[in-house]
PyMOL CGO cylinders between C-alpha atoms (Angstrom):
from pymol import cmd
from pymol.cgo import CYLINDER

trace = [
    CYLINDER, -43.43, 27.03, -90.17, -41.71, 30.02, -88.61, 0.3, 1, 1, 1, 1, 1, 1,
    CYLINDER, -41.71, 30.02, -88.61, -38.00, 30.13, -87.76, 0.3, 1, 1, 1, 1, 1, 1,
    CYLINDER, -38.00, 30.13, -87.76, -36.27, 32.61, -85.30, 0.3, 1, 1, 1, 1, 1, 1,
    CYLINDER, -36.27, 32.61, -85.30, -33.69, 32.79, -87.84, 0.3, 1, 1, 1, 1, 1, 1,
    CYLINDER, -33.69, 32.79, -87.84, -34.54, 35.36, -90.26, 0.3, 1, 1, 1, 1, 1, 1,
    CYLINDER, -34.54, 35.36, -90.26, -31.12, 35.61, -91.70, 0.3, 1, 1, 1, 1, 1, 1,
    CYLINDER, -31.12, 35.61, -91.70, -30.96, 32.58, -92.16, 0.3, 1, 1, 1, 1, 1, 1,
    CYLINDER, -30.96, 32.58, -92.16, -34.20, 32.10, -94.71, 0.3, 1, 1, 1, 1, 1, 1,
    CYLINDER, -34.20, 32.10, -94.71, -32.68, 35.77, -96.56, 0.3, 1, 1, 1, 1, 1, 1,
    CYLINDER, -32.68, 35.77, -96.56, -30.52, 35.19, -99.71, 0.3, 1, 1, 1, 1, 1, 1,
    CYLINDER, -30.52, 35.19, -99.71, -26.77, 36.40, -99.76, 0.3, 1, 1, 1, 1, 1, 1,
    CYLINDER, -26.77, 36.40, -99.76, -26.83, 39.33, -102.02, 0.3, 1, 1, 1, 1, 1, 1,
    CYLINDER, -26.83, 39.33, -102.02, -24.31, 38.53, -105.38, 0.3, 1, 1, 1, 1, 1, 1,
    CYLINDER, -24.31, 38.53, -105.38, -22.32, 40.44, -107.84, 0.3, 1, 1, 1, 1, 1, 1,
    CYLINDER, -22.32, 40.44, -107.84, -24.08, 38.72, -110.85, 0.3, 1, 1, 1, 1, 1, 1,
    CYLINDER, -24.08, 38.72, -110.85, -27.55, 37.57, -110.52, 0.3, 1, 1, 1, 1, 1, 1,
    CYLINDER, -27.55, 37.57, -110.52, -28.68, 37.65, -114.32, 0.3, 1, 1, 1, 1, 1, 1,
    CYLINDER, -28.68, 37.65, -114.32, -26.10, 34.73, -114.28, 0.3, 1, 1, 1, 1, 1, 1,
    CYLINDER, -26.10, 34.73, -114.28, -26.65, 33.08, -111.05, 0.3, 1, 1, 1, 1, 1, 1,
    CYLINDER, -26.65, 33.08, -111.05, -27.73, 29.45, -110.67, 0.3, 1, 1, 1, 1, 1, 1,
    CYLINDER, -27.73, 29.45, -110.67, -27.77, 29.26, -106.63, 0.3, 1, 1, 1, 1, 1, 1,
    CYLINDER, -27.77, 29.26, -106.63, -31.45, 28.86, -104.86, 0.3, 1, 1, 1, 1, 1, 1,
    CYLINDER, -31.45, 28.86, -104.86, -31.09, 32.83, -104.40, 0.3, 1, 1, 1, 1, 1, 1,
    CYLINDER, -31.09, 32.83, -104.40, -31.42, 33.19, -108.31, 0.3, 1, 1, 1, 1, 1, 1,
    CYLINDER, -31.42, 33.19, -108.31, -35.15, 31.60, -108.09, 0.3, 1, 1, 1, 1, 1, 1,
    CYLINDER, -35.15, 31.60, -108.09, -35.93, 35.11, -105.49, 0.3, 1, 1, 1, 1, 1, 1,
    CYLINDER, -35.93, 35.11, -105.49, -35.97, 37.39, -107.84, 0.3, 1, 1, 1, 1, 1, 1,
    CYLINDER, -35.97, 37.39, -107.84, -39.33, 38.34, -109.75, 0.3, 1, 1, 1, 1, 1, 1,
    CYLINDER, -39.33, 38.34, -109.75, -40.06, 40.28, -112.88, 0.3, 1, 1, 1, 1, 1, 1,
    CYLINDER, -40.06, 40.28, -112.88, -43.68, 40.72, -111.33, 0.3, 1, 1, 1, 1, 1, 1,
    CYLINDER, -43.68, 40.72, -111.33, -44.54, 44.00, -109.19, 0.3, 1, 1, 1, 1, 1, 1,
    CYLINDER, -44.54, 44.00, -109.19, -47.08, 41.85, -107.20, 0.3, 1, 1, 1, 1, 1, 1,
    CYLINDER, -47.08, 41.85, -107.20, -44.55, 38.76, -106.81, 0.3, 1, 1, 1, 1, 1, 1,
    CYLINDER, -44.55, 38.76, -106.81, -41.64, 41.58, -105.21, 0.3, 1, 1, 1, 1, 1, 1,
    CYLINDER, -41.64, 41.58, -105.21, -44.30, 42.33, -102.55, 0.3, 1, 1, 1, 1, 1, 1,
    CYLINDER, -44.30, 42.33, -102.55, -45.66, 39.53, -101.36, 0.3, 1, 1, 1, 1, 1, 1,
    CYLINDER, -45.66, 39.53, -101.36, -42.83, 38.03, -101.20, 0.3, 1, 1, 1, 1, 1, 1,
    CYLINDER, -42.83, 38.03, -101.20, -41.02, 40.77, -98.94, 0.3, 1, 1, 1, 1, 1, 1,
    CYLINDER, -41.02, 40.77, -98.94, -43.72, 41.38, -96.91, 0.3, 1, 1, 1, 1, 1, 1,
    CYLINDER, -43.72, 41.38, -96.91, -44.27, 36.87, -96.21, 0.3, 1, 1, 1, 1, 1, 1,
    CYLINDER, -44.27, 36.87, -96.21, -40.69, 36.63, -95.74, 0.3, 1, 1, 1, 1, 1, 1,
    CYLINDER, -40.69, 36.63, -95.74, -40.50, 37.93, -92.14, 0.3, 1, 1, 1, 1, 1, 1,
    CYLINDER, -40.50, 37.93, -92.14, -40.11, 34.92, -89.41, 0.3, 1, 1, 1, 1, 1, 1,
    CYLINDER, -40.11, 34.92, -89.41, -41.02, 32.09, -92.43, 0.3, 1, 1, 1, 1, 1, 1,
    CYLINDER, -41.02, 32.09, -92.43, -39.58, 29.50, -94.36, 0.3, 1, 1, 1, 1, 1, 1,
    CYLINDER, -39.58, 29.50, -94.36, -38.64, 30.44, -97.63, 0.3, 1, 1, 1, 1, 1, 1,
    CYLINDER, -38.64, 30.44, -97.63, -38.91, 27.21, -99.62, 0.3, 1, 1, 1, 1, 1, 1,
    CYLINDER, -38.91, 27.21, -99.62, -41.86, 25.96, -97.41, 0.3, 1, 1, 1, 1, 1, 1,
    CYLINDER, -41.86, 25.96, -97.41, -44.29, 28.96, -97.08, 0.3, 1, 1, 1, 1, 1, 1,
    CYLINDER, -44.29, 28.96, -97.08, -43.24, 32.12, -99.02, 0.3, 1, 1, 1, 1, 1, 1,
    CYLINDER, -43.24, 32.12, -99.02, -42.47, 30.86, -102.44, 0.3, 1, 1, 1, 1, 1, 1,
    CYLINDER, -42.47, 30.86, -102.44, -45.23, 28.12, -103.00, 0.3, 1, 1, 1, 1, 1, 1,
    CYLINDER, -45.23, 28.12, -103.00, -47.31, 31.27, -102.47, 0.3, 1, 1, 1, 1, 1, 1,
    CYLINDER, -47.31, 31.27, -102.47, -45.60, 33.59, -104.34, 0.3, 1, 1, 1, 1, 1, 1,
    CYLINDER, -45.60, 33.59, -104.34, -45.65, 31.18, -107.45, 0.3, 1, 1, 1, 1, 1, 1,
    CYLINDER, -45.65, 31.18, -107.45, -49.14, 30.62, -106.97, 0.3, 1, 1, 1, 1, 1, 1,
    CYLINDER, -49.14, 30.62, -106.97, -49.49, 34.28, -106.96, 0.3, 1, 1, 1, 1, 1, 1,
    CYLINDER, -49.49, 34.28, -106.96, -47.65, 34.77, -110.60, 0.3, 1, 1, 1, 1, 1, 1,
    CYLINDER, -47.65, 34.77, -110.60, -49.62, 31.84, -111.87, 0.3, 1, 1, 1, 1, 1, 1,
    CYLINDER, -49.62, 31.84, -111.87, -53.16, 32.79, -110.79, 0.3, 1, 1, 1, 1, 1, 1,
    CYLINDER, -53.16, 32.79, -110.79, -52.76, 36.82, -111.58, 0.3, 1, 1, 1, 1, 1, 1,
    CYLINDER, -52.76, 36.82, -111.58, -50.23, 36.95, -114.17, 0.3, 1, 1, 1, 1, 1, 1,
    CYLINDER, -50.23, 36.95, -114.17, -51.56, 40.62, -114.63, 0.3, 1, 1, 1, 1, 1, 1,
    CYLINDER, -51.56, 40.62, -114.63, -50.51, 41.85, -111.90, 0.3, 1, 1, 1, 1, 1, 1,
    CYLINDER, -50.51, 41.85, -111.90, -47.18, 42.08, -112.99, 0.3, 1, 1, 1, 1, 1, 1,
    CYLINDER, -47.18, 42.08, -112.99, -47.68, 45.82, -113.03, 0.3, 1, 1, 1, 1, 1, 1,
    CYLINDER, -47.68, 45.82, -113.03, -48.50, 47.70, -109.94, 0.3, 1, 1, 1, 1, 1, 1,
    CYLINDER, -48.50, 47.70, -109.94, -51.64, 48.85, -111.46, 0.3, 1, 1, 1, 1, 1, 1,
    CYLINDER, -51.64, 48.85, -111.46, -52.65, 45.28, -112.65, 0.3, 1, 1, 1, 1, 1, 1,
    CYLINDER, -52.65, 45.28, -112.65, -51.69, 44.33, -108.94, 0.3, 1, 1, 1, 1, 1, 1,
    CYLINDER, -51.69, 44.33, -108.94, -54.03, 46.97, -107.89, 0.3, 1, 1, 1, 1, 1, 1,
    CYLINDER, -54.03, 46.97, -107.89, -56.60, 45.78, -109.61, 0.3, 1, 1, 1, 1, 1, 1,
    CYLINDER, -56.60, 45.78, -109.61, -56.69, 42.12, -108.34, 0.3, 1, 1, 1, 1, 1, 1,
    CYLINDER, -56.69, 42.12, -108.34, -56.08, 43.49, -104.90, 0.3, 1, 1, 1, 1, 1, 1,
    CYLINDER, -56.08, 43.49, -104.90, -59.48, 45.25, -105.08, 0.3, 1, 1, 1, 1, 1, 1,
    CYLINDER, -59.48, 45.25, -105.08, -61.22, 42.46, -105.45, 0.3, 1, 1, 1, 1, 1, 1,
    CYLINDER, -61.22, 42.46, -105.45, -60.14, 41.10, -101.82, 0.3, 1, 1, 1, 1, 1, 1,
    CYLINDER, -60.14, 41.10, -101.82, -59.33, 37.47, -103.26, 0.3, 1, 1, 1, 1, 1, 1,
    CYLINDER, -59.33, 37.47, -103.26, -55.24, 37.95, -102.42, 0.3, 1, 1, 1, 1, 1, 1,
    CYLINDER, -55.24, 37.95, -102.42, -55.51, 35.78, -99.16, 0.3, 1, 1, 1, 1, 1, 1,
    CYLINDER, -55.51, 35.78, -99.16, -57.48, 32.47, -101.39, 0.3, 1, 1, 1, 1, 1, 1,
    CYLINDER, -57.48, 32.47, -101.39, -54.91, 32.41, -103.73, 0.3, 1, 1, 1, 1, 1, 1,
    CYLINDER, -54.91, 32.41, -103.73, -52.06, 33.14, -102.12, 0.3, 1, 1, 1, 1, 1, 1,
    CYLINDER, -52.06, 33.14, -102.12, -53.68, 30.80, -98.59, 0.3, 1, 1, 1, 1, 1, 1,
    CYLINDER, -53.68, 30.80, -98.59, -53.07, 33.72, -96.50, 0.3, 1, 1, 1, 1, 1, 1,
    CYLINDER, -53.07, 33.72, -96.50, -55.53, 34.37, -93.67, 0.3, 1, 1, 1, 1, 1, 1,
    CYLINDER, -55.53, 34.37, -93.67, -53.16, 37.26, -91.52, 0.3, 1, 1, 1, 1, 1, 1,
    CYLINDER, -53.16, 37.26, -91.52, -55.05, 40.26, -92.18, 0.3, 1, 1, 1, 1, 1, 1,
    CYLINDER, -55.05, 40.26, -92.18, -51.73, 42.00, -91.04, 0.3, 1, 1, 1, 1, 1, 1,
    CYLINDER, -51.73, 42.00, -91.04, -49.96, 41.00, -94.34, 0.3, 1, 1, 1, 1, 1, 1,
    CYLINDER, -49.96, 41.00, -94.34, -52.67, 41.42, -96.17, 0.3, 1, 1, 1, 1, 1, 1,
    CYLINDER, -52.67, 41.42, -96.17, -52.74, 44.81, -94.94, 0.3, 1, 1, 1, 1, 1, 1,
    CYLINDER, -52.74, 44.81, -94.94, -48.71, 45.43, -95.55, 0.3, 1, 1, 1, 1, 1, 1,
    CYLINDER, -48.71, 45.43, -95.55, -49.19, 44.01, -99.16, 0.3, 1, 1, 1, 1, 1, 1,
    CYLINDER, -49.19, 44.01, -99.16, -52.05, 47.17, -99.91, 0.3, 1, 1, 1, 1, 1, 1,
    CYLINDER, -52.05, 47.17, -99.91, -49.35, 49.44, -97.81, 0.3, 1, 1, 1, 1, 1, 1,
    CYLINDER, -49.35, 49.44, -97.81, -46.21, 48.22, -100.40, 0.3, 1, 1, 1, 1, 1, 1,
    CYLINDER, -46.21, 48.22, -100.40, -48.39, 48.72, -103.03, 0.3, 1, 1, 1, 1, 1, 1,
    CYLINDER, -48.39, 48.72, -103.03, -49.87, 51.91, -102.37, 0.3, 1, 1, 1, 1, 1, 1,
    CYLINDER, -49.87, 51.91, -102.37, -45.73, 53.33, -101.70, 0.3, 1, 1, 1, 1, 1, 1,
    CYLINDER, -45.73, 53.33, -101.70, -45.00, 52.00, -105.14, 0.3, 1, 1, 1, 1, 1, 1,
    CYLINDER, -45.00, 52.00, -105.14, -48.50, 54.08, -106.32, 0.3, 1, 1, 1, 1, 1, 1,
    CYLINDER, -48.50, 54.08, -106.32, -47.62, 57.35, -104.89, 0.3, 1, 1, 1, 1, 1, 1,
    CYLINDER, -47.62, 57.35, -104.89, -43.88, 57.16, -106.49, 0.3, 1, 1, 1, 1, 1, 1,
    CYLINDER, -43.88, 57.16, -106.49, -45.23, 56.15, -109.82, 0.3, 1, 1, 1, 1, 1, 1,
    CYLINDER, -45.23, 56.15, -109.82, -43.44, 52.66, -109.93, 0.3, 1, 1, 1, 1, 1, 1,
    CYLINDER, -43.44, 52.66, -109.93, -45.48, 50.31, -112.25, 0.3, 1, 1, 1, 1, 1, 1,
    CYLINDER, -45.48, 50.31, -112.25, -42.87, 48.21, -113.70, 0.3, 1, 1, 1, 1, 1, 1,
    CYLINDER, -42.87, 48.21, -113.70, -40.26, 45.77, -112.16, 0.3, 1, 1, 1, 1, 1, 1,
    CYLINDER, -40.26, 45.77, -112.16, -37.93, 47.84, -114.22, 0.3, 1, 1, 1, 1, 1, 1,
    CYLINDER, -37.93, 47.84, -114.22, -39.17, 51.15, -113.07, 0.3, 1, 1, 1, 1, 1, 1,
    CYLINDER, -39.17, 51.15, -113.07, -38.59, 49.59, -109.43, 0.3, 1, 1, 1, 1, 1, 1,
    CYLINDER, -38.59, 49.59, -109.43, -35.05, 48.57, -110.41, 0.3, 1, 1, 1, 1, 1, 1,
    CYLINDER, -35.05, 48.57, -110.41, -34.35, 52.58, -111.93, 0.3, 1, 1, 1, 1, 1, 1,
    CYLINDER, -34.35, 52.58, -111.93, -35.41, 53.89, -108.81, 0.3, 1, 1, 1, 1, 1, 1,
    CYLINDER, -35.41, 53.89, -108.81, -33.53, 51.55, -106.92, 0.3, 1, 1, 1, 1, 1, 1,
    CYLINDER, -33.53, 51.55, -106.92, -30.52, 52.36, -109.37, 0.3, 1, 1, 1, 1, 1, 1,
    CYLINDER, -30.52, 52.36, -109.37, -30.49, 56.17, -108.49, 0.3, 1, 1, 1, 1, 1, 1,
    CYLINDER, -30.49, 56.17, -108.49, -29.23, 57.26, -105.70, 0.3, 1, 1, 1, 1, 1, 1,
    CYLINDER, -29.23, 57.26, -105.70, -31.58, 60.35, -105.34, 0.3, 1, 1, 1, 1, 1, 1,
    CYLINDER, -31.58, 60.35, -105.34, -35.11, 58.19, -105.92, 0.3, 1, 1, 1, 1, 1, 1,
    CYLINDER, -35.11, 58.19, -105.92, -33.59, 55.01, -104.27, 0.3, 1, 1, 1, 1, 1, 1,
    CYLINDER, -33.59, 55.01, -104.27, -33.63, 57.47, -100.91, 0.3, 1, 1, 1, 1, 1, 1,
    CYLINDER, -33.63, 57.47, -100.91, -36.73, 58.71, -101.39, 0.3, 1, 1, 1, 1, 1, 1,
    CYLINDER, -36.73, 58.71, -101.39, -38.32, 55.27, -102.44, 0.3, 1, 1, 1, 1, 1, 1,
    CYLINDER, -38.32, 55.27, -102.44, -36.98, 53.47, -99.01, 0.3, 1, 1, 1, 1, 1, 1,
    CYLINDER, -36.98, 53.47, -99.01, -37.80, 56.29, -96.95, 0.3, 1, 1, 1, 1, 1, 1,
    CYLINDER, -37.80, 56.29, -96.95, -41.55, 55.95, -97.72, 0.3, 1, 1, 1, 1, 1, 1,
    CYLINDER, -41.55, 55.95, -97.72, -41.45, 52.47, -97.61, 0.3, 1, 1, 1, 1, 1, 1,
    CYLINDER, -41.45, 52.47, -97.61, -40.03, 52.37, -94.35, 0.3, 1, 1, 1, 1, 1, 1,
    CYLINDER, -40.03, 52.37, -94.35, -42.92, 53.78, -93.11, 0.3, 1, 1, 1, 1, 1, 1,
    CYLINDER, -42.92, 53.78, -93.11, -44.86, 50.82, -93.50, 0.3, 1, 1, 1, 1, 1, 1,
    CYLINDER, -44.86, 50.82, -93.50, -45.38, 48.32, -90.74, 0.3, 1, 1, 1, 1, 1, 1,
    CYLINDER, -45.38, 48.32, -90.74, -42.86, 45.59, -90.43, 0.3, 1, 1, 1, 1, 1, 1,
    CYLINDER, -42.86, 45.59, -90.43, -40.46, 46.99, -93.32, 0.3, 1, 1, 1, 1, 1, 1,
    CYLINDER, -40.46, 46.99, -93.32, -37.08, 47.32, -92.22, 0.3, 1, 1, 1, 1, 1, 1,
    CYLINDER, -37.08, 47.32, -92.22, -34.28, 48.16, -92.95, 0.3, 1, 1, 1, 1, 1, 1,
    CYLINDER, -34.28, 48.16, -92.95, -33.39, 44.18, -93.75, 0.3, 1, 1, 1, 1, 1, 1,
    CYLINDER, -33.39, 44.18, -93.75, -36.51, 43.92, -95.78, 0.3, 1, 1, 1, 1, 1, 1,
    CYLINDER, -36.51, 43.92, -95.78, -35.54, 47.68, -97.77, 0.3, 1, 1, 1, 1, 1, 1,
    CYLINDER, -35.54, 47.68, -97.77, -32.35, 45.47, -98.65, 0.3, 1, 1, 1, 1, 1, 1,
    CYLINDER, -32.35, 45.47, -98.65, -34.34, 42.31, -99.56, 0.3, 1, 1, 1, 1, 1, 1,
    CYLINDER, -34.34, 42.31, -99.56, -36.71, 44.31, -102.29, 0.3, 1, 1, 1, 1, 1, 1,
    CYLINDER, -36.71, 44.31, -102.29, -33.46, 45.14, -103.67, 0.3, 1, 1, 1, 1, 1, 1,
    CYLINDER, -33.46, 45.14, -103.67, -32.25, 41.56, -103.73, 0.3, 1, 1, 1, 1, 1, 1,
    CYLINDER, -32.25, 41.56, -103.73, -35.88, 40.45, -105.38, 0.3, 1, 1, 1, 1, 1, 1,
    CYLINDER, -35.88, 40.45, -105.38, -35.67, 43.59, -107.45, 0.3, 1, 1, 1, 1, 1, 1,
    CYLINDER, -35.67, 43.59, -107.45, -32.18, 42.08, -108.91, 0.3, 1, 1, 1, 1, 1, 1,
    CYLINDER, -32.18, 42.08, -108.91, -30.47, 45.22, -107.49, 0.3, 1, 1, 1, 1, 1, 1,
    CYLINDER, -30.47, 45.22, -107.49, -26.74, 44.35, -105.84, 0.3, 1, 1, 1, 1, 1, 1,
    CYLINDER, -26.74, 44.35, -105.84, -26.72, 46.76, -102.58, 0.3, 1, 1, 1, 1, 1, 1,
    CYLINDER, -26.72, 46.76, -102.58, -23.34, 45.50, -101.64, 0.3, 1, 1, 1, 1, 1, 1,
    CYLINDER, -23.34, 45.50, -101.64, -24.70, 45.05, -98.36, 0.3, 1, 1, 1, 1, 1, 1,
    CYLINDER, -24.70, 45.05, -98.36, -25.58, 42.16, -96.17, 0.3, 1, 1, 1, 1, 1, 1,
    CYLINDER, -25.58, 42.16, -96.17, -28.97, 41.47, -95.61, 0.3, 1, 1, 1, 1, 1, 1,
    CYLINDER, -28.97, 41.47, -95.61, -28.21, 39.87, -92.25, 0.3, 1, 1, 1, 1, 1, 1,
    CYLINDER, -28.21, 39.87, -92.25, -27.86, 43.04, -90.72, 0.3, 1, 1, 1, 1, 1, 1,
    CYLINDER, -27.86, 43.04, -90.72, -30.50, 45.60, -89.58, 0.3, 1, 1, 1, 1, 1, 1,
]
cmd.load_cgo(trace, "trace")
């Protein structure tokens, strides 16, 4: 189901999500390959109907790819659209695009992804090459930081 609303499917961006109870809370991933496909199925879909059924799928069926490199791995074998019931080839194809970004910066953790977020010098670097990537905005930039449990101060209503 898509919705013309995309604000209205994002999370509000809080000043304490390690304690945070609210349906946002359940959007944030300690798994590389969770972060990006949930960022790059979140455009124009339902959240709770579409992206995270898949996403959860996603953690359950390739628990290793909680690293970029294990996500790399089970990308290579082309089975990302059976488990995660995706036939768009164009996420598919943002999905290898996220990934290879976090490749070239040398992000393999969630909690590498979170430093570089942290610092202002790599944070500028890291959105600048992902915003090179078709279909990430600057509205998805600030919704990586919301899965990546980083608090941007900023609304990600706004692009």
């Amino acid at each position: 189901m898509t919705s013309d609303n995309d604000a209205a499917n994002l999370p509000a961006i809080t000043d304490s999500p390690g304690m945070d109870a609210s349906p946002e809370a359940s959007r944030r991933w300690n798994h590389i390959g969770a972060i990006i496909v949930d960022a790059t199925l979140q455009r124009r879909q339902n959240y709770n109907e579409t992206v995270k059924p898949r996403v959860l799928a996603l953690v359950a069926e390739w628990p290793d790819a909680a690293t970029t490199s294990g996500f790399r791995q089970r990308l290579d074998t082309g089975k990302l659209s059976g488990v995660i019931d995706w036939p768009s080839p164009g996420r598919l194809a943002q999905v290898d695009d996220i990934t290879r970004v976090l490749e070239r910066q040398g992000i393999e953790t969630v909690m590498e992804l979170r430093s570089t977020l942290n610092d202002h010098a790599t944070r500028a670097v890291l959105r600048e090459a992902l915003a090179t990537v078709r279909h990430v905005s600057p509205k998805t930039l600030d919704y990586i930081d919301v899965l990546s449990r980083i608090s941007t101060g900023q609304s990600v209503d706004g692009e």
